[in-house]
C-alpha positions as CSV (number, residue, x, y, z in Angstrom):
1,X,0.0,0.0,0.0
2,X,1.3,3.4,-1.2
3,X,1.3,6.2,1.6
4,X,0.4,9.7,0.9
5,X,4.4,10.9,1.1
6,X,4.8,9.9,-2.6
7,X,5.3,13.1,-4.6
8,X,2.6,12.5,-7.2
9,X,3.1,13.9,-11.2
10,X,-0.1,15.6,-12.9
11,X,0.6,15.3,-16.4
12,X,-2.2,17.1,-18.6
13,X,-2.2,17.0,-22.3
14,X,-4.5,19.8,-24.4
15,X,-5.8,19.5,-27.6
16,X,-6.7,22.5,-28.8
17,X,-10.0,23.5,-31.2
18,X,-9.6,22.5,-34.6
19,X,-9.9,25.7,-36.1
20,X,-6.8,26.9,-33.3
21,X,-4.6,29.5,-34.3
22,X,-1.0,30.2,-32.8
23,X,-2.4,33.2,-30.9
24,X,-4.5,30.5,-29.0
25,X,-1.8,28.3,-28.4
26,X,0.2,31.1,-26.9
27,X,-2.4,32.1,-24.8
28,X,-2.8,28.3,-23.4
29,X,1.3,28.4,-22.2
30,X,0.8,31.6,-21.1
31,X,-2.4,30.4,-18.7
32,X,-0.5,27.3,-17.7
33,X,2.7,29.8,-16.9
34,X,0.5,31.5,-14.0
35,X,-0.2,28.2,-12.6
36,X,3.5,28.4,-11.2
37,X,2.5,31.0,-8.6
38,X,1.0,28.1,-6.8
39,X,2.9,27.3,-4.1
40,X,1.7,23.6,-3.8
41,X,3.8,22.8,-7.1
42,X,6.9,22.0,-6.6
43,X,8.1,21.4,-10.2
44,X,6.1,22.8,-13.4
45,X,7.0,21.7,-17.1
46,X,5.1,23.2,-20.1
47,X,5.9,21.3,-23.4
48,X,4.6,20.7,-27.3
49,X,5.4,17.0,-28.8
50,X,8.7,16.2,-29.1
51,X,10.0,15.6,-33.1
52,X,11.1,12.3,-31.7
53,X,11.5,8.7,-34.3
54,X,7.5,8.1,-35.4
55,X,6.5,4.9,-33.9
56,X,3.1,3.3,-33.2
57,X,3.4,3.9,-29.4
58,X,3.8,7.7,-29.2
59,X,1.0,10.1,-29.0
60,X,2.1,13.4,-30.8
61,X,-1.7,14.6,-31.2
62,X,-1.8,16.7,-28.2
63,X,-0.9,20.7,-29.3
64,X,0.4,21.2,-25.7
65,X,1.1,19.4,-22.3
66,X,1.7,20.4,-18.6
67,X,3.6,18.1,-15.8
68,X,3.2,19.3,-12.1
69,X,5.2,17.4,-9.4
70,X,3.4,17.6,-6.0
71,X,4.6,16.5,-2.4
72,X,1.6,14.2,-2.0
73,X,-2.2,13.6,-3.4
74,X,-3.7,15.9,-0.8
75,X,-1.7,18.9,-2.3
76,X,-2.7,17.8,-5.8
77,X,-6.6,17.8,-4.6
78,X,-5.7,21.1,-3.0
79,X,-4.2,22.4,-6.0
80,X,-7.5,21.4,-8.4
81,X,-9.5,24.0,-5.7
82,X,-6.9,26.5,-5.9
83,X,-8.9,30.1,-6.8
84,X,-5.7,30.8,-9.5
85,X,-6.2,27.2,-11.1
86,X,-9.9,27.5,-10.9
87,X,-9.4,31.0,-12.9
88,X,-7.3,29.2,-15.3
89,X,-9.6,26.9,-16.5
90,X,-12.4,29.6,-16.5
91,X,-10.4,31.9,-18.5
92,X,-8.6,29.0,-21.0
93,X,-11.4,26.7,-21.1
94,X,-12.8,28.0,-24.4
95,X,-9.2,27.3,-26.3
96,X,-9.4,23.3,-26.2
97,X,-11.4,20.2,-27.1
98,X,-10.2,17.7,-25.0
99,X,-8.1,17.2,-22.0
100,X,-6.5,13.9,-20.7
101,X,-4.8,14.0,-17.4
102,X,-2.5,11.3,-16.1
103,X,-1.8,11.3,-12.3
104,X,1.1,8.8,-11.1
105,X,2.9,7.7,-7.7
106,X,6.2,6.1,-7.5
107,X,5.9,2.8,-7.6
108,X,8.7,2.0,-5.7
């Protein structure tokens, strides 16, 4: 049984509206920047697919992606209440299609 001292990873990958422009991707990474102010993340990465080989197993769909590292799954519950992520979403929400979110522990 896994305790609640694993640091726990939030990856999130956006796919943005097909019609999306580059403005609207730029204001996604720009939302997801402010997310940083929250003090419950300990680590923040902001990426676009990597131009890696092509093979059957990677995902490239996604027009951006967002990796959080939190101490533990109660700060990651805390975090999805959080007023500056709840703005986030209500002010970037009309930008994407879909969103798939991964959350992982060590397992280890």
């Amino acid at each position: 049984m896994h305790s609640n001292t694993h640091k726990l990873l939030h990856m999130v990958y956006f796919w943005l509206k097909e019609e999306h422009t580059e403005h609207d991707k730029a204001q996604l990474i720009e939302g997801l920047q402010g997310l940083a102010d929250i003090d419950l993340i300990k680590a923040i990465h902001i990426g676009v697919p990597a131009s890696t080989l092509e093979r059957d197993v990677i995902d490239s769909s996604y027009q951006v992606s967002l990796v959080l590292q939190f101490d533990n799954t109660e700060d990651q519950d805390a975090y999805q209440i959080h007023p500056t992520h709840l703005a986030f979403v209500d002010k970037c929400k009309h930008l994407w299609q879909r969103v798939k979110v991964c959350d992982s522990i060590s397992a280890l």
